[in-house]
N, C-alpha and C positions, 0 to 999 in steps of 0.2 A: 504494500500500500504506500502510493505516495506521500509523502509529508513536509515535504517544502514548499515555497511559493513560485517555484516556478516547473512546469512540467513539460514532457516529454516522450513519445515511446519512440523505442527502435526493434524491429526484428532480428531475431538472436544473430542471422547472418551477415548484417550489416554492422558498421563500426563508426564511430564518427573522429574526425579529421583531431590530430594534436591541438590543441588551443580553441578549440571548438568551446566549450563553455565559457572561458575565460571571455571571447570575444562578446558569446549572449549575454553575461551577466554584467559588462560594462553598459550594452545598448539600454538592456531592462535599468540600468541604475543610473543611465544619464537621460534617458531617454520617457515618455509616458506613452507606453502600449502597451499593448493585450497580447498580440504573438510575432513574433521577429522569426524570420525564416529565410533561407538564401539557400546556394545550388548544392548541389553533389558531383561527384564522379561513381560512373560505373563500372565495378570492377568484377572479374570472373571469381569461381571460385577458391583460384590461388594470389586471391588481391591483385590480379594484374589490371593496368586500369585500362578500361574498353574505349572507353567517352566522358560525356559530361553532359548532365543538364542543367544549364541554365536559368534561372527563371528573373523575374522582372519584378519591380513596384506594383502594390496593387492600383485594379484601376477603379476610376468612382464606387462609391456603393452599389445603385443601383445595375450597373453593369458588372459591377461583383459576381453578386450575388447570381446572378444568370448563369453566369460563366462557371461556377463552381454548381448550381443545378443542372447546366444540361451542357456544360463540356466545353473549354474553348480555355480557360485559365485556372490555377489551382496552386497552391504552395508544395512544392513535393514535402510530403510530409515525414521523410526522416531527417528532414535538415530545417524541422519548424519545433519551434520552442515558443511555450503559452503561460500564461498565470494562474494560478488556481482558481482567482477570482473570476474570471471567462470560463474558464472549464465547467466549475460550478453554476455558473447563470445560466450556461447554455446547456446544461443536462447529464454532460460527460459524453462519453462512450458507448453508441448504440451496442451491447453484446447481443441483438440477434444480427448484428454482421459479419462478416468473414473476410472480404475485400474492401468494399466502400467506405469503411470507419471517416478517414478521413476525409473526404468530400462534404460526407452527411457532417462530421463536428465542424469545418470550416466554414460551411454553407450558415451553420447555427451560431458560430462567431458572429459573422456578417449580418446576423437578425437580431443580434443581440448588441449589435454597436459596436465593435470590436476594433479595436487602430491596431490594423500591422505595421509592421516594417520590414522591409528591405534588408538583409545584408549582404554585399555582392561579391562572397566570400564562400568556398566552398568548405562544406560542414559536417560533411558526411561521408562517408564508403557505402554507397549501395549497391547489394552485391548479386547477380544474377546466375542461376544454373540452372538446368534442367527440370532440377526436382524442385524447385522454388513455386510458390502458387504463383507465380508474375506469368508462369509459365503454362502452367497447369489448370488454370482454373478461368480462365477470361470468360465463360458463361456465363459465373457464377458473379463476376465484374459487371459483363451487360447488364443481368439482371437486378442488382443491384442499383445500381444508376438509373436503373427503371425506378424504382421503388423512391430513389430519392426526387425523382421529376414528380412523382405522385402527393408526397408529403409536403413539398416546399414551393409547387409551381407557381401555387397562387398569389403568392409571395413576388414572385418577378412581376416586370414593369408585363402589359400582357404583350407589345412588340413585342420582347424578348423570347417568350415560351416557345421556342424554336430550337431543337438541338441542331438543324443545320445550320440553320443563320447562327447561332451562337459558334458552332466552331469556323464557320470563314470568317467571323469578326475575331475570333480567336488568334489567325494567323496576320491578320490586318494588327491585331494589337501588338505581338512579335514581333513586328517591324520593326518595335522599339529597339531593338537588339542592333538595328544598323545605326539608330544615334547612337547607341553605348560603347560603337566598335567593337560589335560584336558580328559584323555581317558575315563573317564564314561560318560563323555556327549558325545563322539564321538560314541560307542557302545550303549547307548541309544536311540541316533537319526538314526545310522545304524538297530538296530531291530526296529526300528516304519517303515523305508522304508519297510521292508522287513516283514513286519506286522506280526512279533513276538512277539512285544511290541507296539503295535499302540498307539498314544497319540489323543489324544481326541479333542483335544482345538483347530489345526489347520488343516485345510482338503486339505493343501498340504503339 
């Protein structure tokens, strides 16, 4: 049981990066928000590292929130760190889920007022293999994400309630990555959708 004020999960396979705390617990202690979170690498089963995921600032709320109900932006959630006080208001930890935890509590962040932040610092080891659910269970993933459009749609602006428009405005918002100089990893992971350059390591 956790018992500090600041929380976190990771899966037994994944490890997070040297100075990984040190750096969240300066944000949380200079800084006033609910969860700070920034990128990863991904690495095989003998830590070798595959890639990186990137991620961005969050955007408005009400485009948040869409994006994290039906798909287009998201905090990777081994490299996000929250306050118990957020945790607590928004409910915790759905346990009838198995894949979508995260989605469904960030989605409940964002209902519940939540300020992220940014750090554009990678925080994590997330580690991918065969026998990993990332791998194994993407069913069980769809149907999930079903269940969170069900619970939380009505909540979005009603534009939004589009998983397809929300994910082409997903990769319009990823553009941000070319101000950040980050434009080979934006055209990287643009030819892998587009299976010009497929990447291997993750099967979404």
């Amino acid at each position: 049981k956790a018992t500090g004020d600041i929380f976190a999960w990771i899966n037994s396979d994944d490890f997070y990066v040297p100075g990984a705390f040190r750096k969240i617990a300066e944000i949380f202690t200079r800084e006033k928000c609910d969860c700070v979170y920034g990128d990863e690498y991904v690495v095989d089963e003998e830590a070798k590292v595959l890639g990186e995921r990137l991620s961005l600032p969050e955007p408005p709320k009400k485009i948040a929130l869409a994006f994290m109900v039906y798909g287009g932006f998201s905090p990777y959630q081994p490299a996000a760190f929250w306050t118990r006080e957020i945790y607590e208001k928004s409910g915790g930890i759905d346990p009838d889920l198995i894949f979508a935890m995260d989605p469904d509590l960030f989605a409940r962040f964002v209902i519940n007022g939540s300020v992220f932040r940014y750090l554009p610092e990678h925080l994590v080891n997330f580690r991918v293999h065969e026998s990993s659910k990332t791998h194994n269970i993407q069913h069980k993933r769809r149907e999930e994400r079903n269940k969170i459009r069900q619970k939380y749609g009505d909540k979005v602006f009603p534009l939004l309630r589009n998983e397809f428009l929300m994910r082409k405005l997903g990769w319009i918002y990823k553009m941000r990555h070319i101000a950040r100089g980050n434009g080979a990893y934006f055209l990287d992971e643009l030819l892998g959708r587009l299976n010009v350059k497929r990447k291997k390591y993750l099967p979404y």
